[in-house]
C-alpha positions as CSV (number, residue, x, y, z in Angstrom):
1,X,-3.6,-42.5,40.0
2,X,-3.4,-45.0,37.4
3,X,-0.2,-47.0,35.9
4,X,0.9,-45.6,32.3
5,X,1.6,-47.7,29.3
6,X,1.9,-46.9,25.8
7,X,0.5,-48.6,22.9
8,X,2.8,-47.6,19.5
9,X,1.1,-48.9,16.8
10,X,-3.2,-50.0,15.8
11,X,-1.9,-53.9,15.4
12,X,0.2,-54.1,18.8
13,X,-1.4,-56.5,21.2
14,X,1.3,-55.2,23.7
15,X,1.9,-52.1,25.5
16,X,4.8,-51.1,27.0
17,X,4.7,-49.8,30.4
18,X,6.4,-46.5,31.4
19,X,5.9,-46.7,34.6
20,X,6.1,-49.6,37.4
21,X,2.5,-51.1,38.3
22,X,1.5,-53.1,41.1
23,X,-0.8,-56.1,40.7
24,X,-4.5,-55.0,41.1
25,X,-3.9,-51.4,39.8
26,X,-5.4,-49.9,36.9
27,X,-3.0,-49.0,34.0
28,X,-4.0,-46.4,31.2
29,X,-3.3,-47.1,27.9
30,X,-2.2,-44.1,26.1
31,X,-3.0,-45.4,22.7
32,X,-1.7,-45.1,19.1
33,X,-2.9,-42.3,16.7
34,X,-6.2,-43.0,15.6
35,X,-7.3,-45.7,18.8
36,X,-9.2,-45.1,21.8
37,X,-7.3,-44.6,25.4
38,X,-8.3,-47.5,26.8
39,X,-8.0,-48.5,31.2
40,X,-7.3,-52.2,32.3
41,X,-6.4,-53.9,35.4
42,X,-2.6,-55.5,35.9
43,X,-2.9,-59.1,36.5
44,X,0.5,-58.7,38.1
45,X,3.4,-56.3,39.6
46,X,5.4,-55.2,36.1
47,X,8.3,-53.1,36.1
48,X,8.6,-50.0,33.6
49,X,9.9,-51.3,30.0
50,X,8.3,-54.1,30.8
51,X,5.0,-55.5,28.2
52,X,1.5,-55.6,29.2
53,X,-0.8,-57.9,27.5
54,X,-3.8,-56.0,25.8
55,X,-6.1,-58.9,24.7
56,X,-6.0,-62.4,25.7
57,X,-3.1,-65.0,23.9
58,X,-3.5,-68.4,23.1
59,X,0.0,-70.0,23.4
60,X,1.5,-70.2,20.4
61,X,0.1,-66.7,19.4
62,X,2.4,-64.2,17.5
63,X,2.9,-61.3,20.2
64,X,3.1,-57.9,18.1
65,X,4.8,-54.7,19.3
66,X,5.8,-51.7,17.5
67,X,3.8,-53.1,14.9
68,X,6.3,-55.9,14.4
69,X,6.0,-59.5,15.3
70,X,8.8,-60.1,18.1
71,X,7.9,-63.4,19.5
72,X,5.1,-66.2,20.2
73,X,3.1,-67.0,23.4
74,X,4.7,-69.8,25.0
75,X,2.1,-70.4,27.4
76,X,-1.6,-68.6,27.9
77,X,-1.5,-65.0,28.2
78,X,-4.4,-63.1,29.8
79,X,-5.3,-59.3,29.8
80,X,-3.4,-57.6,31.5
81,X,-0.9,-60.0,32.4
82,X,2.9,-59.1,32.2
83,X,4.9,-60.8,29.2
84,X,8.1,-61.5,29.5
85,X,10.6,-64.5,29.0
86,X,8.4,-66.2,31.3
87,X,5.5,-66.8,29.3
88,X,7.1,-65.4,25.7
89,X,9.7,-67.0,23.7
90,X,11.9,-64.7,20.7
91,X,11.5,-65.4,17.5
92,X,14.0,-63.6,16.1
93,X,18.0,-62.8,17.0
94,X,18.4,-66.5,18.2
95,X,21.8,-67.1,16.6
96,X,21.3,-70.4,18.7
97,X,18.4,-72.4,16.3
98,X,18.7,-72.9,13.0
């Protein structure tokens, strides 16, 4: 049986998973209204509320969920591949930069 994640808006290039997946295992994509249900592989064990990565990120690339922009690639993301503080940095909500 496959992981689920759910894709909220046509512009996300994240999906949010709603349940745990194991590295290997394939996740299904329950899409927005109006896109395909798409099937792709984890690159990696992420835990439920975590992001998947839908498409493949160049750093510095504007990460968009919920149809809003919530952050920047801070290093290569590939399909599939988790995205977290590990590889995403904020870009909003940091009372911390100026």
């Amino acid at each position: 049986m496959a992981a689920k994640a759910y894709r909220v808006a046509l512009q996300d290039n994240v999906a949010v998973m709603l349940t745990d997946v194991a590295r290997g295992q394939t996740v299904a994509i329950d899409a927005a209204p109006g896109a395909p249900t798409v099937e792709l592989v984890a690159l990696s064990d992420i835990p439920a509320g975590h992001k998947i990565a839908l498409c493949d990120l160049e750093a510095g690339a504007e990460i968009v969920k919920y149809g809003a922009i919530i952050g920047a690639a801070s290093a290569c993301i590939h399909v599939g591949e988790h995205v977290h503080v590990h590889n995403m940095r904020g870009l909003r909500g940091r009372g911390d930069r100026e």
